[in-house]
N, C-alpha and C positions, 0 to 999 in steps of 0.2 A: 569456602571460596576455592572452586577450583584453579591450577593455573590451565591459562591460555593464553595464544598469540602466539608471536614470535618476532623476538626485540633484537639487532645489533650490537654488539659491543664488542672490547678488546682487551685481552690481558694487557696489564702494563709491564712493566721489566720487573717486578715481581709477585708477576704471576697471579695477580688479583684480579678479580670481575666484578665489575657493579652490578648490583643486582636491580632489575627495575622497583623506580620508587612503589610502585602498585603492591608488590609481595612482601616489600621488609615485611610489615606486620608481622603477614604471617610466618616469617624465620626468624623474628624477633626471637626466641627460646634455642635458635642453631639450627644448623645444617646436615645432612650426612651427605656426603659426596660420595659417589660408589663408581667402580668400573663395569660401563653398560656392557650389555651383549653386542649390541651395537659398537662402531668407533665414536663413543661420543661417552660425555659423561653425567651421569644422571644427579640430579640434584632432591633430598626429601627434606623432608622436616621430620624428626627426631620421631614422633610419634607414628608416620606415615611410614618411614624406615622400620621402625619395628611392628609394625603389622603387619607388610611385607613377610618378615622374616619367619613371624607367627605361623604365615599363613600359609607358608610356600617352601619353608628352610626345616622348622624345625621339628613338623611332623615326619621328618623322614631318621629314621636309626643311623647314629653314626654309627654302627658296627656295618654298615657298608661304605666298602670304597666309594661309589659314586655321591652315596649322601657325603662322607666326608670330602670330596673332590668338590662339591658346589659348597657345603659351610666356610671352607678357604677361599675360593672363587667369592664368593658372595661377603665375607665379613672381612676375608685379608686385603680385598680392594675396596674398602668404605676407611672414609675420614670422617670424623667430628671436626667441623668449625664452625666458626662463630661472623656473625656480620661485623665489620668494623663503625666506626662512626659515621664514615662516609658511603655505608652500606655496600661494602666491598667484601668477597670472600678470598682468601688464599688457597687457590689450587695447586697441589700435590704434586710434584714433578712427576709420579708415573702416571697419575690422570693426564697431565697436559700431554704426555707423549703417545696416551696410548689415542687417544683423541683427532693426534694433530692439533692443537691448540698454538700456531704458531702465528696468527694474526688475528683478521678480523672474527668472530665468532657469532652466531648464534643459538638463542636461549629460545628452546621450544616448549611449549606449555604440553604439556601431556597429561592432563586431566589432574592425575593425583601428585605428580613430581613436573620437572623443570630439565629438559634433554639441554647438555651444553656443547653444539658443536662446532668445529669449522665450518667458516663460512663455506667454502667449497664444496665440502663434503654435504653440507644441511642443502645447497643449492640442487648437486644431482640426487641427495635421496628426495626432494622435493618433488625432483621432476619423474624420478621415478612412480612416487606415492602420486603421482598427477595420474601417470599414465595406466598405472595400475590399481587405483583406488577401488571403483565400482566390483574387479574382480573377487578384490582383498576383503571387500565388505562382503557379497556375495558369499564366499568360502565359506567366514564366519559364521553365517547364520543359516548355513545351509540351504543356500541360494533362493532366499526367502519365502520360501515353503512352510 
């Protein structure tokens, strides 16, 4: 099951977010929280996170600076947690701040992970991604050729 959509919600004074009932299942086994490229914060499932890493981290030699600059980047901003009873995760003071996590929030489904951002911010990259969409696809696939 891929995720998709994109649901409301709000940390409460510590720092938890519910996560919609639809996906517990699949976080049933935990979470990694990681600090996006983006101002937002990415959410995997434990197996999807290390694929990721497999795939994209670990083929690179840390006898270079830059490999060793993204394995810090990439694994010193990833948390393991766990859903609570009431399907709540605990976010990381420096995810919520790098984020801006400081009210309402949105949870973006992004195929294989879960983007978690402020509402504000999810609102102008929305309208962004409105207005630049067909461009963005275009690029991708070499303006469909």
């Amino acid at each position: 099951m891929a995720f998709r959509g994109v649901y409301e919600h709000s940390l409460d004074s510590k720092d938890r977010l519910t996560v919609p009932a639809r996906f517990r299942a699949m976080l049933a086994d935990g979470v990694v929280l990681s600090k996006s490229l983006d101002p937002c914060v990415w959410l995997y499932t434990p197996n999807e996170f290390e694929a990721i890493a497999e795939r994209y981290i670990s083929p690179h030699s840390p006898f270079t600076p830059e490999a060793r600059e993204l394995r810090r980047r990439f694994h010193g901003s990833s948390f393991d947690e766990t859903l609570d009873s009431a399907g709540r995760i605990r976010l990381p003071k420096m995810l919520v701040e790098h984020a801006g996590l400081d009210g309402p929030c949105a949870l973006v489904g992004a195929g294989e992970y879960l983007e978690i951002w402020g509402a504000d911010a999810w609102a102008k990259m929305q309208a962004d991604l409105d207005a630049r969409g067909s461009d963005v696809a275009a690029s991708l696939i070499g303006g469909g050729e």
